[in-house]
N, C-alpha and C positions, 0 to 999 in steps of 0.2 A: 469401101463400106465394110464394117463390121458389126455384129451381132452379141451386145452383154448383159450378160444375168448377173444381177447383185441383189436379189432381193425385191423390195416393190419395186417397179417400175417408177414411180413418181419419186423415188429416190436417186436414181440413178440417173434419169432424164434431168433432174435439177442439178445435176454435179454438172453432168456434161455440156448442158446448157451454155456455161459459162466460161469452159476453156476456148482460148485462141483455134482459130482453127477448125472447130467444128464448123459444119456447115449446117445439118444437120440432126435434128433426136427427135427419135418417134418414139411411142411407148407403144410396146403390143406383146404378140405371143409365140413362139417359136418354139420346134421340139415336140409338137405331139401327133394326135389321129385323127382330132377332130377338124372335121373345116371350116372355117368358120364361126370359131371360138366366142363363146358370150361372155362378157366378165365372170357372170355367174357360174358357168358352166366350170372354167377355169380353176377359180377360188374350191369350188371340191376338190379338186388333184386327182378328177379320173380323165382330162383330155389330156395330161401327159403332158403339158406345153406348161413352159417356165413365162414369167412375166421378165421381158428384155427389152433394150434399146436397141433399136436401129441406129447407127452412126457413120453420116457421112463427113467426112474429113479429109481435110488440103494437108497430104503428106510432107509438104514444102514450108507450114506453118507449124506442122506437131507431126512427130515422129508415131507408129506404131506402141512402140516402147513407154514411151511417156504417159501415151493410152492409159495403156496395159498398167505401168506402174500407178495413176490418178484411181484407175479402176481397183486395183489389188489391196490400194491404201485406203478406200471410202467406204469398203464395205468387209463384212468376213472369212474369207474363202475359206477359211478353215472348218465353217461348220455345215453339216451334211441338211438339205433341205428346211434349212431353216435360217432367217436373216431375224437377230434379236426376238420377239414375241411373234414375230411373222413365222408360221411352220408348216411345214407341205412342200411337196415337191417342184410347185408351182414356186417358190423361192430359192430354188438351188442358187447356186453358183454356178456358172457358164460363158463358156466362151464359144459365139458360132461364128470360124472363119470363112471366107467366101473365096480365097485363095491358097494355095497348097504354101505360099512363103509366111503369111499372115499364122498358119499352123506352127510353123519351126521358131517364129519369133514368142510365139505365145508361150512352146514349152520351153526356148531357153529363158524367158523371164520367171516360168515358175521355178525351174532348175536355180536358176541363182536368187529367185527369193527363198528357197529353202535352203541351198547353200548358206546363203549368211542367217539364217535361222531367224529371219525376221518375224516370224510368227511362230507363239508357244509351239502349236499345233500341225499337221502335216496340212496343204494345201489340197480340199477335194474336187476345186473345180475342173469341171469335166469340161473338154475341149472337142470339140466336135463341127464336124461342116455342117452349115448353115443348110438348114431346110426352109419351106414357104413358110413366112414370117407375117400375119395377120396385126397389122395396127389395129392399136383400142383406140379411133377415134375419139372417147368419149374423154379420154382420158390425158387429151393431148394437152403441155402445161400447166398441168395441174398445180404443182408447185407454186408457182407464180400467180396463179389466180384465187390458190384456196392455200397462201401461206400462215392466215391464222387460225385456221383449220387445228385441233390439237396434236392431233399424226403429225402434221407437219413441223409445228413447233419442239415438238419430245425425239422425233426419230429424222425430220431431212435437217432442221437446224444444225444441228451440232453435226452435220457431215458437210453442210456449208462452210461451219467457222473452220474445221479440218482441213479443206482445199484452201482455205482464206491463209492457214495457218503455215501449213506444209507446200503448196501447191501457186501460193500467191503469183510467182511469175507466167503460168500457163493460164490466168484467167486475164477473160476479156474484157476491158473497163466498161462497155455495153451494158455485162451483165451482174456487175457488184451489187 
């Protein structure tokens, strides 16, 4: 199990959804001080807690790495508390590991994505162990239920056609 912030959660829950492998995606909240986190409370950006996925996954099906790379390539990590028109802290970029190996994979992937300079910009996602992680029930497949939704149309589509694009061999036919 891992923990990733890309921005809305109903973005990143619909990436992940789709790859091989996954077992798992929950949307909720990790990283802050409040307990119990209300959507609303969240969306201000004073409980501190970023909008993330839960991710469980058959490491025998999809590598850490491969993760990490679907993850690096769907969303911005280069820009500080904010994902496209989404801005607040509640949209960082993030990674909360649950294990001390999951940490050394995560920084050699951003060490070699900045190596090959894959992105204009330096990479600010913060890497950090996982703390109590609150799911938004309310929130759960969203994507898939409120795909004509206009958010979803302008901002998860075209992160669809990107994994369709780049990523085609790690999705699951289930979820095309």
């Amino acid at each position: 199990m891992i923990y990733l912030a890309g921005g809305c959660f109903w973005c990143t829950e619909a990436v992940f959804q789709r790859i091989k492998g996954v077992k798992k995606v929950s949307p909720g909240y990790i990283d802050g001080t409040v307990k119990n986190p209300a959507y609303r409370e969240v969306c201000t950006g004073r409980t501190g807690h970023t909008e993330a996925i839960e991710i469980v996954y058959d490491s025998k099906l999809i590598s850490l790495i491969d993760l990490l790379l679907i993850f690096f390539n769907t969303h911005d990590p280069t820009t500080l508390n904010r994902q496209g028109n989404d801005i607040g802290t509640q949209y960082r970029s993030g990674v909360y590991f649950t294990e001390v190996k999951q940490k050394e994979v995560v920084l050699q992937v951003i060490q070699q994505l900045e190596k090959e300079q894959i992105f204009k910009n330096p990479i600010v996602t913060e890497v950090k162990e996982a703390t109590l992680f609150y799911t938004a029930e309310e929130h759960i497949d969203y994507y898939n239920q409120n795909g004509e939704q206009p958010y979803c149309s302008y901002i998860i589509d075209p992160k669809i056609e990107k994994l369709k694009t780049y990523f085609s061999n790690y999705i699951a036919i289930k979820n095309e």
